[in-house]
N, C-alpha and C positions, 0 to 999 in steps of 0.2 A: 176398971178401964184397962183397954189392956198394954202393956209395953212397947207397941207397935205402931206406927198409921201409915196411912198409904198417900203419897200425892196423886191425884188421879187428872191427865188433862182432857176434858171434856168440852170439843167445840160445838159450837152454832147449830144444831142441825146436823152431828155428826153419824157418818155411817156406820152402821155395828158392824157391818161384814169390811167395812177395812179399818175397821180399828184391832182385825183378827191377827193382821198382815202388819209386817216391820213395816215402818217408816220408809224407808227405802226402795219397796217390795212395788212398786207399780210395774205394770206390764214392759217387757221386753222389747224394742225396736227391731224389726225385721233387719237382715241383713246378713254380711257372710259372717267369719272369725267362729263357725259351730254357735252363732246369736250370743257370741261373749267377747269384748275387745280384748279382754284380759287371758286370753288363750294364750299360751306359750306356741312358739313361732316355730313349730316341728315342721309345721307345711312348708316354710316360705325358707329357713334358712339349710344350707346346703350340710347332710352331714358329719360330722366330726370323723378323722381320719387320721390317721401319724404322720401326716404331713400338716394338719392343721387340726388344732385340738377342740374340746369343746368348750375351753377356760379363751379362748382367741388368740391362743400363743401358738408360735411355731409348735410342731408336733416333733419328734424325735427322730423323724424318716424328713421332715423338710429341707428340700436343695433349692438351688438357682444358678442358671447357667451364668457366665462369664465368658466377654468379648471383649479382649484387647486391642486396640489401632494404633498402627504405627502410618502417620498420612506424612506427606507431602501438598500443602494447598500453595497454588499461584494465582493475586487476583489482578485481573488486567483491568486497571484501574478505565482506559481510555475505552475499550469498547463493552466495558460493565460485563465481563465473562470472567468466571472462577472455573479454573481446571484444579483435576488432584488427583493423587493414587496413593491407594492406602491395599495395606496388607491384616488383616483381621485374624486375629487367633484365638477359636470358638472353642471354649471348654466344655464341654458334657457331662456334666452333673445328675443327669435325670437317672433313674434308677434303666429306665432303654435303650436302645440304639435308637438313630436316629437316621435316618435312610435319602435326609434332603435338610437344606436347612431354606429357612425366608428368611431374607433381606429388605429393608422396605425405602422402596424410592419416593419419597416425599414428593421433592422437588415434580413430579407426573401430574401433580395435583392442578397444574398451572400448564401442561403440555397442551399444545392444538386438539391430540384425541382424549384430553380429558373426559368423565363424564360428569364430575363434579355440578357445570354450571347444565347439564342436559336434566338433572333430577330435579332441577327447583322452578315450583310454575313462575311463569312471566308474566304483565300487566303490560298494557302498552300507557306509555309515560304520557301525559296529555302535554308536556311540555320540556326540551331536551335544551340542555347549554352547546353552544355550536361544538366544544369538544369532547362531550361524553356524547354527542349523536354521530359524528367520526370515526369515535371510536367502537360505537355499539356496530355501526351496520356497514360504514366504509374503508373501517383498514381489516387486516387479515388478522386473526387471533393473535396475542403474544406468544413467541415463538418458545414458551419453557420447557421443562422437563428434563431430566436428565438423558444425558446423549454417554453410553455405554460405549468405550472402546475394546475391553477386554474383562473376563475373568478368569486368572490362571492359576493354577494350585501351586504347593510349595516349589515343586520341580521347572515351573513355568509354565507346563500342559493348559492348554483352554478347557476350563470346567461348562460344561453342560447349564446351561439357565434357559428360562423363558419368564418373560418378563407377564403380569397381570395387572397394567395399568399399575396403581404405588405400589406394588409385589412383587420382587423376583425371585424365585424358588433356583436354586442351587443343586442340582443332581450331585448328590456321592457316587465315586466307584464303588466304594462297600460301607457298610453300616458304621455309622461313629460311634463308638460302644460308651458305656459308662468309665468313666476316667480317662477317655483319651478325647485329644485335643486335635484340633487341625487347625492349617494356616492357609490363607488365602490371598488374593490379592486384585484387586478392583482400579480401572483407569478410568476416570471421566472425565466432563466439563459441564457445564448447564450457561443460557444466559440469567444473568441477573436482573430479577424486577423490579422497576421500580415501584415500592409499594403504596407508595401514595396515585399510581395513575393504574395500576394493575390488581394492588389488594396483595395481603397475605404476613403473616405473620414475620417474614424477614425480609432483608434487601437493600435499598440504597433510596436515601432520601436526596432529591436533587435541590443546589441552593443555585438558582436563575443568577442571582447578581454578581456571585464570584467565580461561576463554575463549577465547584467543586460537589464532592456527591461525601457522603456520611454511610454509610454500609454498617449493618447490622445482619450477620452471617450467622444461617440457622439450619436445622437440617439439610447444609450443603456435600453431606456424606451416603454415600448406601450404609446404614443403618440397620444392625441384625434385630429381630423381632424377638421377643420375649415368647421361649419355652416353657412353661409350667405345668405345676400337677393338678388346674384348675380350667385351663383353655385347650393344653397340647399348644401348639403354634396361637399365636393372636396374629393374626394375618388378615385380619379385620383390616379392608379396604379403607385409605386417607381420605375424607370425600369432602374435611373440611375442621367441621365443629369437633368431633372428636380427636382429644389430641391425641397423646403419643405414648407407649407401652417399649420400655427400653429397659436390655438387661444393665447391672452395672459390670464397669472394667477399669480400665488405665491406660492412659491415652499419653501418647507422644507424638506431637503436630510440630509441623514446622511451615509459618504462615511466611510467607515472601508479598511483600507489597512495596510499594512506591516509599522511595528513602525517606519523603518527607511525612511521611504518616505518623501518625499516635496510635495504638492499639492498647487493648485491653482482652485479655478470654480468658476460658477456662483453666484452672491449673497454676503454677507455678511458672512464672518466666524465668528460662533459664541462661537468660544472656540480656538482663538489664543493661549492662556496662557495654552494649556493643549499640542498643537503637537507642538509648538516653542521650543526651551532651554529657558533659561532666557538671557541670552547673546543676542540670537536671536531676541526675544521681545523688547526687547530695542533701538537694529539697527532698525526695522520696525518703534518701535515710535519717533525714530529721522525721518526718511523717512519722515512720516506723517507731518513733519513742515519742510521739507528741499524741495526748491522749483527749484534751482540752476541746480543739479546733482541725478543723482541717488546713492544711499545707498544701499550697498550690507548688504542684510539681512540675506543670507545663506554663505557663502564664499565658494572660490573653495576647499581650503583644508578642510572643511567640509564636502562638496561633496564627492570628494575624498575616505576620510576615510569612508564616508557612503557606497560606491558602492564598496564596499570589505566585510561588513558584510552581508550581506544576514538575516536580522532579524526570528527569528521563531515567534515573538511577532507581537501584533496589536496593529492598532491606528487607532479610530474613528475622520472623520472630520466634522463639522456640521457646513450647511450653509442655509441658506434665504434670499430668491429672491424677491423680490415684481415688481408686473410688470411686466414681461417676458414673453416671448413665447417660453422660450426652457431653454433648461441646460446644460450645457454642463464641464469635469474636466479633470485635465490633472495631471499625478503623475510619482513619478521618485524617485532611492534612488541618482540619480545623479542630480540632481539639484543645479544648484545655484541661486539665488533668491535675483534682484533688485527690488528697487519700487524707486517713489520720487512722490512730492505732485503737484497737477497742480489745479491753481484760475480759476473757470470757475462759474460764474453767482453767485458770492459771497457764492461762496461750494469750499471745497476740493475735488478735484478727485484725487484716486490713481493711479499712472501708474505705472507698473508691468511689469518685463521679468523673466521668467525660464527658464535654458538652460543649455546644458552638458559641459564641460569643454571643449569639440572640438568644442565648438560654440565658445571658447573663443581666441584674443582678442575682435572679431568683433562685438558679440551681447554685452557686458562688456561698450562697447564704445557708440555702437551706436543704439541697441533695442529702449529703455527704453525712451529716448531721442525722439526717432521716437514716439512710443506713445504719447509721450504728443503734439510733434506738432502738430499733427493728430489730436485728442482731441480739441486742442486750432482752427485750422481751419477749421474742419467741423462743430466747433458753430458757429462760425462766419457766415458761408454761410447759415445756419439754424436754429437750436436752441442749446439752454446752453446742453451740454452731462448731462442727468438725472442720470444715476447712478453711485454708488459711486467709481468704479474700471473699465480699461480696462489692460485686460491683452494680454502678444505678449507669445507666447512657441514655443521654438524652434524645430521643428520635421522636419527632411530633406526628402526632395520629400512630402510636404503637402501645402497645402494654403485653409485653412477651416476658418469657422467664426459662431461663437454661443455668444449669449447677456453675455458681458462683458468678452471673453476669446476666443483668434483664438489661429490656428498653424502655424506658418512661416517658411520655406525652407531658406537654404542659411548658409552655413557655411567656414570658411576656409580647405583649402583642408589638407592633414596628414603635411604636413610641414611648416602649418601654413601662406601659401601663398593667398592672395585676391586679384582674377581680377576684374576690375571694374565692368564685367559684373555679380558678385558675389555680387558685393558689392550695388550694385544698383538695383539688383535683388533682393535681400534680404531686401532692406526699401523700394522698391515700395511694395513688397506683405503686410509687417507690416502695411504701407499705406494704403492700399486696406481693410485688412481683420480689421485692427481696425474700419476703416470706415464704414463697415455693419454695426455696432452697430447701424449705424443712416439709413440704409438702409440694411436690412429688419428688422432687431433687434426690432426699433423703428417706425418709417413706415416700416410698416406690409404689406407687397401688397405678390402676390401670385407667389412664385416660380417656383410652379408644373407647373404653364400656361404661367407666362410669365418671363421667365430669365432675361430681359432687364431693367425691373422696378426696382430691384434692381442690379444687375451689371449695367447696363448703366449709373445708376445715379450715383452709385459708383465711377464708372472708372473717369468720369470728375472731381468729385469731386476730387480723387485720382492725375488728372489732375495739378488743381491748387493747391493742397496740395504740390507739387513735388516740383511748381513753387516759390510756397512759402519757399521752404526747399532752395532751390541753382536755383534762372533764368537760369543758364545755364544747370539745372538737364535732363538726357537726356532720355527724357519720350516715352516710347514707341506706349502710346495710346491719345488723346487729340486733334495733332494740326491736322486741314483738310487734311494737304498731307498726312499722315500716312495710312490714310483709301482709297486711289486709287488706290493700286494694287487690295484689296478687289472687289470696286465698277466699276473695269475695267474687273472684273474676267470673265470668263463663266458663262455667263446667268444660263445654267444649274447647277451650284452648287450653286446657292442664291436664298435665302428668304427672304420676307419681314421681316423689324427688327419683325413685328405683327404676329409671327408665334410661337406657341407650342414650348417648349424646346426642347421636341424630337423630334421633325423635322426637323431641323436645319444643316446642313453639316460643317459649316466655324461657329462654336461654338463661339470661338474667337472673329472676328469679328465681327460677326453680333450682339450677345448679349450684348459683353463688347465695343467693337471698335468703330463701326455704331452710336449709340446712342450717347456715350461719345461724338463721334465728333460731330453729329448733335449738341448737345446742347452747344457745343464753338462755333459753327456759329454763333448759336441764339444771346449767349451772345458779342460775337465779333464785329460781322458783321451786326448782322443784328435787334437783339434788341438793345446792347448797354448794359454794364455792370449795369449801375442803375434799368434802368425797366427788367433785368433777373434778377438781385439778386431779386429784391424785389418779384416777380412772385414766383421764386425760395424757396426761404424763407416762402414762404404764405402758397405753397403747404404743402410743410415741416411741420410748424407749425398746418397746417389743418389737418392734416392728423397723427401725431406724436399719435403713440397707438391705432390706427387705423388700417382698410383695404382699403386702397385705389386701384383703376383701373385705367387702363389706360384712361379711359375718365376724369376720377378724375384730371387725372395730365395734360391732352391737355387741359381741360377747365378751371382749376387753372391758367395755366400760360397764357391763351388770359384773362382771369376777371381782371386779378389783376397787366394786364398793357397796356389794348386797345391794341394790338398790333395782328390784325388777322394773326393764323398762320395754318389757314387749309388746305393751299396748301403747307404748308410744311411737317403737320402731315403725306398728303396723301402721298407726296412726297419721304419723307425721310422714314418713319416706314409703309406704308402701300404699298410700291412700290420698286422694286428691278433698279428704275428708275436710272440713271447716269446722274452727270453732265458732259456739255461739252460745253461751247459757244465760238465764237472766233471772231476774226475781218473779216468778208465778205469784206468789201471796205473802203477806204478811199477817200473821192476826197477833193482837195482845190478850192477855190471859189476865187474872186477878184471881184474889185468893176468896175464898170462902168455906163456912165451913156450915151451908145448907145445902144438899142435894138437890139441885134441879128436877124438874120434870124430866128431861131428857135422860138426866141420869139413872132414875128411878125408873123408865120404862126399860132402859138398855140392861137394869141390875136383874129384871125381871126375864128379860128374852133370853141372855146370857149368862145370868148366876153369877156377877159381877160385882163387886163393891156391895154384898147385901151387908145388914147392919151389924149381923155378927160375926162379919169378918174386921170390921171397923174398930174406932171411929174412922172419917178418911176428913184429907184436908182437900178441898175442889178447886182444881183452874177451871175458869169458865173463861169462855173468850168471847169479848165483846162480840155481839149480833144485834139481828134486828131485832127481837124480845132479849134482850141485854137486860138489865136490872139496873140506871145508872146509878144508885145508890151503891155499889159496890166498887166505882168505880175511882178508886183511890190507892195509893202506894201501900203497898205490903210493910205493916210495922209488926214483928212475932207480937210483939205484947198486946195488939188488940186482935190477935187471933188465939183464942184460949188454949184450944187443945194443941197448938202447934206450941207455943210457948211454956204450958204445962211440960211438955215433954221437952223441951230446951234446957228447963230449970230442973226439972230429974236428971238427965242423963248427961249433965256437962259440967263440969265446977267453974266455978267463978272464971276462972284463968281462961278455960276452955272456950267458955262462951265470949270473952274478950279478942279470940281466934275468928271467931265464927265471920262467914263474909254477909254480907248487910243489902242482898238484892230486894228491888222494891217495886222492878217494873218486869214485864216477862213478855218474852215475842217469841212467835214460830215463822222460821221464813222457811217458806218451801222454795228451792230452783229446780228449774226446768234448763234442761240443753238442746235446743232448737238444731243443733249442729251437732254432726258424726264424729270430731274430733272431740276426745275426751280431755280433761284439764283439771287439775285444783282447783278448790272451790276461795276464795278469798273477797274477802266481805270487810268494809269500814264503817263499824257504825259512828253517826254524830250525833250528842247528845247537845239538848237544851243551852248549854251556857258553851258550844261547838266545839269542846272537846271531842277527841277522837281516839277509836280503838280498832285495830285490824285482828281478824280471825281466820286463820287457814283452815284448810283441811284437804286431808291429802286426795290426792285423786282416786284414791282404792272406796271412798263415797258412793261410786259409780259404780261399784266391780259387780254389781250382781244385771248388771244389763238395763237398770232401771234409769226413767228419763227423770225423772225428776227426786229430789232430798231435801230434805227437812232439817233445821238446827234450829234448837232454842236457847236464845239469850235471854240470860236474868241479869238484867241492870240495877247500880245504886242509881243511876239517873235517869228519866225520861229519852226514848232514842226520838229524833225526830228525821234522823234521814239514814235510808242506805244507801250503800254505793257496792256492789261486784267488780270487782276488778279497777279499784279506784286508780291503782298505778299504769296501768295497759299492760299486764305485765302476759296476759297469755294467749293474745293475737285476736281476743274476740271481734268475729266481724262486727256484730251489729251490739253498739253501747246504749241505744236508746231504751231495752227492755231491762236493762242494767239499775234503775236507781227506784226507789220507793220514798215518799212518793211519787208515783211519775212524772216525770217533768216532760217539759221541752229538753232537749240536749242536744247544743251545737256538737258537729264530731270533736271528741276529743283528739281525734287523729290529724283534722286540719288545723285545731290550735294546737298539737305539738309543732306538724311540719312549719309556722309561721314560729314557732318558738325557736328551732332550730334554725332556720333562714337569718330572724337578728343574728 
């Protein structure tokens, strides 16, 4: 006999010519990627250069211009108009001259000769409320956009412009070279819309029963465009959904408004002691050491009595920025005004809410609060929050975000009642919109082109921020299932997440959703929470006051944890691809140690398992000529020659090691769906114990649609399940379990899990 035997598995009817072939080896899927997902992304990502390397880090030649403002703003509280003049001082950083610079006029986006609302088809409404039909076909457009009174260079001379709708190009007399700087200087005004009857990301919320209006001041400046070694100018026209591409600088504003106002903005206020009382100063410097609670520094009956005066008086606010790429303030004579203090990288940070008295009990309880967890958890996942304040303002129908100050939606209704979907809608946005500070505020990537860099990384973040606040918090964007009605949707309404802002259809999800959840896969499934944070983190850190691209951040997160993910990049953000794998077959095997028929003709055709290469021990797998005499658990001792050789080559000890399988199954899957994923499998045995089994997604690498894995049990399996957790967005669960069932979606019994 000889020292050797061979386990041979031998099915039903099985093919000699693909038992020639791996396991794996079924024919290829047509399609692009050279017919390999697993193709490294030389096509699609932009080459490495010394301004950006092929590790995702800046490269050693990387610059970024810098624009300083020094403004004057005045808001004429009674006819909703903001005037201002500011002087801008443009560094040139780029290794060129520069021969013109773009400026970009937002506020055009809301002008009469807009084109904005002329690009989007129209429907005729079958039924109109008497003041949106008013105002659709019988009053004249609102009259926005900014209104230019000058632009004059240092000496005061009128600079050369022409305006391109939200663009205006700035002629030089001669080329701005590399390290020299110029100063400028810009006089406007614009009116102010109201955003709730006109739309648009900033403006003034009007309250009918007191008069008064709530302003949330946003892109009210000409705004220099961002120069880089990756666009030249982004002077990518405003036309709506794509937001905003700004270099960083240091700003000094000085806000003039009505003396009874409360403000909050960008930067450091540098004259507390002059718009506070003295009462009021005091509550903020308790604030400033109270780490606990928030500290009411304006109180309601303060408020109150404010927004029945209507001041004829002013009051100048004065702040500085350093580090920012934008500004943004928000005023009100209705204000009430918490802060409290939050430890973040051995600094105080202040957290801040503003809000009207109909925000109250809810923002009173729970704004302010939300800030600082926000604050405390996206340093955690990235870096310490740099500057010294973030602030939450209540503005209802808004969710806007500007370095150090957004607007949040979400209030009780007139009788002071909170449905959960209020309530939780109103600290996911706080969530969300504190969180840009650290995406785009801070990582700087480009809005106008690509939505996703900042909302996608957002949104996860927003994710685990939620999770961190209440595990059972009931999150609307994050876990895999969430995003399958999306990725099950009509082909024709999806875009790669790698698509232009404005082209986009399902906003929503493709920008904020898609992304989000791809990068819980990552970190869940399929990186693992230590090598994504840390990937995670690196970018973060790399890039923090930066511009980074989306190549920046595909090839940050494969440097900075080995973990090849370009057949996910292509997959998930460069492909409108769907997952879908399921269980094709299952067969179970038994031990024998008689050679079948089958076997015996295939040892003949192929020169296989002949007798003096033997003995062999035989899987046969149940069929229809099956033997059911053999159909019993695997014990070595009543299989001789497997047991003979147990007892030669193992000592006592060793075979007391040995594992004890006694049932054996081959599942083959199949992926019905273009998106590739881990394969993960639970089996349940007899007495419904349970066992899960990964495998990595490299299963797939050789272009084959379906794979094979065999499980050797000490118990009988009686059920499979793929993907028993939801965990990698498969559309369709029902080809999912063995044997097959009926299956309610597990998708609608989570969303009804999450609703309780």
């Amino acid at each position: 006999m000889k020292k050797a035997f061979y386990i041979i598995a031998l099915a039903a009817g099985f093919s000699a010519a693909a038992q020639d072939k791996p396991a794996t080896a079924t024919p290829r899927e047509p399609g692009r990627y050279d017919n390999n997902k697993f193709s490294q992304m030389y096509d699609l990502l932009a080459t490495p250069n010394m301004f950006r390397t092929a590790s995702g880090a800046p490269g050693p030649a990387y610059y970024q211009q810098q624009a300083d403002y020094k403004m004057d703003i005045e808001l004429d509280d009674k006819d909703t108009k903001l005037y201002g003049t500011e002087t801008i001082t443009y560094h040139n950083n780029a290794p060129e001259s520069l021969e013109y610079l773009w400026v970009q006029l937002d506020q055009n986006q809301k002008a009469p000769t807009s084109q904005s609302p002329l690009a989007e088809s129209q429907r005729m409404n079958p039924a109109y409320p008497p003041d949106n039909f008013t105002r659709t076909y019988l009053q004249d457009a609102f009259e926005g956009g900014f209104k230019i009174e000058y632009v004059r260079d240092a000496s005061g001379k009128p600079m050369k412009y022409t305006i391109n709708n939200t663009m205006m190009r700035i002629d030089l007399d001669k080329p701005l070279k590399n390290g020299e700087k110029i100063s400028f200087s810009i006089k406007w005004w614009y009116n102010i819309n109201n955003y709730r009857v006109e739309g648009g990301r900033s403006g003034y919320e009007h309250f009918d029963k007191d008069g008064n209006n709530l302003y949330v001041i946003a892109q009210f400046y000409p705004r220099m465009a961002v120069y880089n070694d990756v666009e030249g100018w982004q002077n990518m026209q405003f036309w709506g959904a794509g937001e905003f591409a700004l270099p960083f600088g240091n700003f000094e504003v000085n806000i003039t408004v009505p003396a009874d106002h409360i403000m909050e903005g960008t930067g450091d206020l540098m004259n507390r002691s002059e718009v506070l009382t003295p009462a009021q100063l005091q509550r903020y410097q308790l604030a400033e050491k109270t780490f606990d609670k928030p500290v009411v520094v304006v109180t309601q009956a303060e408020a109150e009595a404010a927004e029945k005066g209507f001041s004829g008086k002013k009051k100048t606010w004065k702040f500085n920025a350093k580090n920012v790429r934008d500004f943004g303030f928000s005023t009100s004579r209705k204000f009430i005004y918490d802060a409290m203090a939050v430890k973040l990288g051995g600094k105080n940070v202040m957290a801040i809410s503003l809000y009207p008295k109909e925000s109250n009990p809810l923002w009173g309880e729970t704004s302010t609060r939300i800030v600082a967890h926000t604050l405390k958890t996206y340093s955690k996942y990235t870096f310490d929050y740099p500057y010294p304040k973030a602030i939450s303002i209540s503005a209802e129908d808004q969710g806007m975000e500007y370095p150090m100050i957004c607007w949040n939606y979400g209030r009780p209704d007139e009788k002071g009642f909170v449905s959960d979907r209020i309530k939780y809608g109103m600290m996911s946005v706080i969530i969300h919109e504190v969180g840009h500070n650290f995406f785009p505020m801070i990582v700087n990537s480009d809005e106008r082109q690509w939505t996703w860099m900042d909302e996608g990384l957002n949104t996860f973040l927003q994710y685990l921020t939620e999770k961190e606040w209440d595990a059972n918090y009931p999150s609307n964007r994050g876990p895999a299932a969430k995003i399958v009605p999306y990725m099950s949707g009509d082909q024709k309404f999806l875009e790669p997440i790698m698509s232009n802002s404005e082209n986009i259809y399902q906003f929503g999800s493709n920008a904020y959703g898609k992304p989000a959840t791809g990068l819980n896969i990552l970190r869940e499934t399929i990186m693992g929470h230590e090598l994504f944070d840390h990937a995670f983190k690196t970018y973060s850190q790399r890039w923090m006051f930066k511009h980074p691209t989306p190549e920046d951040f595909f090839r940050t997160m494969e440097d900075a944890s080995a973990v090849d993910l370009d057949w996910f990049w292509r997959g998930w953000f460069y492909s409108t691809d769907y997952v879908d794998m399921g269980i094709q077959e299952v067969k179970q095997y038994y031990v024998s140690e008689q050679q079948t028929k089958e076997m015996k003709d295939y040892a003949v055709k192929r020169g296989r398992f002949n007798e003096d290469k033997g003995p062999f021990v035989y899987m046969v797998a149940e069929g229809p000529d099956f033997n059911k005499n053999l159909k019993k658990p695997l014990a070595v001792a009543d299989v001789k020659l497997l047991n003979n050789y147990v007892q030669e080559k193992f000592t006592k000890e060793e075979r007391a090691k040995l594992r004890a399988p006694k049932y054996f199954y081959e599942v083959t899957f199949n992926k019905p769906g273009g998106m590739l994923m881990p394969i993960i499998v639970e089996l349940t045995f007899d007495d419904n114990t349970t066992e899960i089994h990964r495998f990595p997604v490299q299963i797939w690498r050789k272009g084959n649609q379906t794979a094979s894995r065999v499980f050797a049990t000490e118990k009988p399996v009686k059920r499979i399940v793929l993907d028993p957790k939801l965990e990698t967005a498969d559309i369709d669960v029902t080809n999912n379990t063995w044997p097959a069932e009926a299956v309610k979606s597990k998708f609608d019994q989570l969303e009804k899990s999450n609703r309780r």
